[in-house]
C-alpha positions in Angstrom: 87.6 130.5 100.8 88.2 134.5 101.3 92.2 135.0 102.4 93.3 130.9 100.7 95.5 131.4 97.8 96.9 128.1 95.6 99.7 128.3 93.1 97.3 127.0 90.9 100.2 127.0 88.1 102.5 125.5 90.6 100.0 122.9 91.5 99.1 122.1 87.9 102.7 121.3 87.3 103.2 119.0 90.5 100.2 117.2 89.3 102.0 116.5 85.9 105.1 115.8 87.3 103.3 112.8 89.4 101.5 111.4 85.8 97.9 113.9 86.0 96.7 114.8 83.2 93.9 116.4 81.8 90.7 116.1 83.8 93.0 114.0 86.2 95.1 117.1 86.8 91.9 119.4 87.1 90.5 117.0 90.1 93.7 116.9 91.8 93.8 120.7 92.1 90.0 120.7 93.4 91.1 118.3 95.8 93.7 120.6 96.8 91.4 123.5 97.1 88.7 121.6 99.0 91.2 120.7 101.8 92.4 124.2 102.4 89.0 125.5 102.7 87.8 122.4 105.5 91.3 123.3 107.0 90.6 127.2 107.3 87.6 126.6 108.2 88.3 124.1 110.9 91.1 126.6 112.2 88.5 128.9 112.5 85.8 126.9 114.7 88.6 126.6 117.0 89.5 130.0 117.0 85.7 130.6 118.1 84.9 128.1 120.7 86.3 129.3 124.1 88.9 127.5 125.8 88.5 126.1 129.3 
């Protein structure tokens, strides 16, 4: 996940504000993470694949 970055603070606090808590909260954030890695990664297999 080199170059992602996550408010992870900012996060944390959405996820309260919409009733996480606790492990809840943590999972929510993973979820977050796990998502911006497929997406960078996906952007990246396109970046490699010629066009045409």
């Amino acid at each position: 996940m080199a170059g992602l970055t996550l408010d992870t603070a900012g996060a944390l606090a959405a996820a309260r504000e919409m009733g996480a808590s606790g492990w809840a909260a943590a999972e929510l954030l993973l979820a977050i993470r796990i998502g911006m890695a497929e997406g960078a990664s996906a952007r990246r297999e396109g970046e490699e694949k010629p066009h045409g």
